[in-house]
N, C-alpha and C positions, 0 to 999 in steps of 0.2 A: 602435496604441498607440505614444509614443513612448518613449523612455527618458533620463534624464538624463545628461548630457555626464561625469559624476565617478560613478563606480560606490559606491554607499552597503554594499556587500558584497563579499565576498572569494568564490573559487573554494571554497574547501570550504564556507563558507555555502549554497552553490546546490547542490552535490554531494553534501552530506550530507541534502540534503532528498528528495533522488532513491531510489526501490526501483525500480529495474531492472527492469519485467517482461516475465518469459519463459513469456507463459501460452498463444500462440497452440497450438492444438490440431495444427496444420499444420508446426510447427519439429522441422527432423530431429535427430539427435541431434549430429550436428555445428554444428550452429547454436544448438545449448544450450551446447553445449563453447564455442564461440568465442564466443554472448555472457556467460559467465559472465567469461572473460580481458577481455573490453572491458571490465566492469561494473569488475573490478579495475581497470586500464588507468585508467581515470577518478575510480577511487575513489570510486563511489555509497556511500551509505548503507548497502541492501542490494540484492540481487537476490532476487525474487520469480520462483521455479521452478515446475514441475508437482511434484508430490509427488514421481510415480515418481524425477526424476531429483536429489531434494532429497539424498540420500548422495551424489551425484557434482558437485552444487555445492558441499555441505562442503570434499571435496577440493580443488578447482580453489581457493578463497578461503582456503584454508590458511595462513596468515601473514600475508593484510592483512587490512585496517579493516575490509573490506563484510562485513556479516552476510548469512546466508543465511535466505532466509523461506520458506514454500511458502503454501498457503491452503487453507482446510479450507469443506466444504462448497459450494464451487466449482463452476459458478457459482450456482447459486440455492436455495441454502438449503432445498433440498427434503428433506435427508435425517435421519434421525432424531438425535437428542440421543444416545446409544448409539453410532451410527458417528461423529459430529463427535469425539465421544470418543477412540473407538477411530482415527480419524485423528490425532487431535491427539496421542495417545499414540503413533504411529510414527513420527511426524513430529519427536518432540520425542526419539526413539529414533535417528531419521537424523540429529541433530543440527541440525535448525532453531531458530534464536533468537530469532525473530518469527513469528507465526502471523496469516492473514487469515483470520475465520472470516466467512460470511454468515449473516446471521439468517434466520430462517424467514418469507420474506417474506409466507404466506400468511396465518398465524400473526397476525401484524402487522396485516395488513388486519381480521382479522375481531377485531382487539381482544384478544386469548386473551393477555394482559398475562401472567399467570402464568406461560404454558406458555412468553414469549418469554424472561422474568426466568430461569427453570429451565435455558432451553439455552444462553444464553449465560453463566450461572455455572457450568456443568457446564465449559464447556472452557476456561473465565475462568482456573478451580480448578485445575486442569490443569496448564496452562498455568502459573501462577505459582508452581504447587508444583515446579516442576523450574528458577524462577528463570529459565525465559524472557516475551515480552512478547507480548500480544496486539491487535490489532485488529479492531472488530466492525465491516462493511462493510452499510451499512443497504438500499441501492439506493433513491436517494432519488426516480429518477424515477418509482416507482409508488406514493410516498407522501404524503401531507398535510403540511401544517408543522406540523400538530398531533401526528402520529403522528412527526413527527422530535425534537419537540421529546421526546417521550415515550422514546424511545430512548435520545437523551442523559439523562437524569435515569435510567434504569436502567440506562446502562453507569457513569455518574458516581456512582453507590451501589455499584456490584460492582468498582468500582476499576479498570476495563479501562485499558489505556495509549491506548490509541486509539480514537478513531471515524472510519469515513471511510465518503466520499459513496457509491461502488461498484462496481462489478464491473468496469465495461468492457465486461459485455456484453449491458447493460438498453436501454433506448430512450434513454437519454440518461446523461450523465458529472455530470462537477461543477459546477456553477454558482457564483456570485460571492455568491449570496443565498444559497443552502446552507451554503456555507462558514460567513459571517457567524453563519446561525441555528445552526448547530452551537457553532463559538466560543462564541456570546453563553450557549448555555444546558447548557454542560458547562463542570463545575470546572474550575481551573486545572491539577490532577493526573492531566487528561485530554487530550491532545493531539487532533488535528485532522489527518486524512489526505484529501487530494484526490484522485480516481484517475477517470479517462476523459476526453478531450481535451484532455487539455496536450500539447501541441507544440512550444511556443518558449520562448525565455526568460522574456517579458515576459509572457506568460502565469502562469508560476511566481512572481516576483516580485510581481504582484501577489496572487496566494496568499499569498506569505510575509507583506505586510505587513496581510495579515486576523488574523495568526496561525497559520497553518498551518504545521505542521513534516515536513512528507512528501506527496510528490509520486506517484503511481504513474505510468510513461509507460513507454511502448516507446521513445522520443525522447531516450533521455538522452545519445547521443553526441551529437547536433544540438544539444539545448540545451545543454549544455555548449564545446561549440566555442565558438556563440558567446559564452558567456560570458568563455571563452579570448581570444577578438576583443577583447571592449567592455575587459578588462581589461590588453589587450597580454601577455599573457601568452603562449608559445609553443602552437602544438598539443599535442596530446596524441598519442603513436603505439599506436594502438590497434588489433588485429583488426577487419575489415569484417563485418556480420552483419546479415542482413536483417532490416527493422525490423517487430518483431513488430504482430498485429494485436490488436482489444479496448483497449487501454489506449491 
């Protein structure tokens, strides 16, 4: 993909579309410390932590812009309405500002509409009762366009801030028609999250201009550099941190 010679966006345009994530299961605790400082460094959106470590991201983002998120039910939405709860409640206790919940994927497949509408309003409620934001993470690679559209129309009834494609750790990320079918069939008052193989700039940008406002990647000092490049704008000096896996 090529890109145009006059940049139609600015650096925090692309950077505030960025959550940071820090979910690989394999990153030590020093590699959470020092991508939390890049995530600052560049001024993401937010960084997206492991729970455990979602109080010591608070810390570290203390006085800038990046919000800190963790994700509830992670990865696969297997676990009960009661714990997404009771996660989403400690979460929102360690001071996260964004919450990625997954829907009950199985739930989904076999139609149980009710029981999907019940779990993601339980941590919707949650969630909005303490004035933070949610995203519901559908994992669209084991789903219909039917059952996505379905999703949107019950996150876009219970008011969620987000829907995004998923995990990072299904058979496949986001696609360019995902995206689109999400946009086209969730209200305006519902944003549109991308998350699994974004990589590069041009990647993201083409997201942005479906409409998508958030990006999930491990890639966010790569794509941003070169955003720094196409824009002439200086590097950034930022901590080195190995680039997480999943996203």
């Amino acid at each position: 993909m090529t890109h145009a010679a006059t940049p139609t966006y600015t650096y925090a345009d692309v950077a505030k579309m960025i959550d940071y994530a820090l979910l690989a299961p394999t990153l030590t605790a020093a590699e959470l410390e020092t991508g939390c400082q890049l995530a600052r460094a560049y001024d993401v959106a937010s960084v997206c932590i492991m729970p455990f470590a979602l109080r010591r991201c608070v810390e570290l983002l203390a006085g800038s812009t990046v919000r800190a998120s963790t994700t509830i039910g992670f990865p696969h939405g297997a676990n009960t309405t009661s714990t997404k709860v009771a996660e989403t409640l400690q979460a929102l206790a360690d001071g996260g500002e964004e919450l990625d919940m997954v829907v009950t994927i199985s739930e989904v497949l076999s139609g149980h509409w009710d029981a999907v509408r019940s779990d993601i309003r339980a941590v919707t409620e949650a969630t909005h009762a303490a004035g933070r934001k949610i995203k519901v993470i559908f994992e669209n690679c084991y789903l219909s366009d039917a059952q996505k559209i379905r999703l949107c129309e019950i996150c876009g009834e219970l008011g969620v801030d987000w829907v995004k494609t998923s995990t990072g750790y299904g058979t496949g990320g986001a696609t360019m028609e995902d995206l689109a079918l999400m946009r086209k069939h969730s209200p305006a008052s519902v944003q549109v999250k991308a998350a699994g193989g974004i990589r590069d700039l041009d990647t993201l940008l083409a997201m942005r201009a479906l409409g998508v406002t958030r990006c999930g990647t491990a890639r966010a000092s790569a794509i941003l550099d070169e955003a720094n490049m196409r824009l002439g704008r200086p590097a950034v000096q930022a901590p080195q941190v190995a680039a997480g896996a999943g996203y």
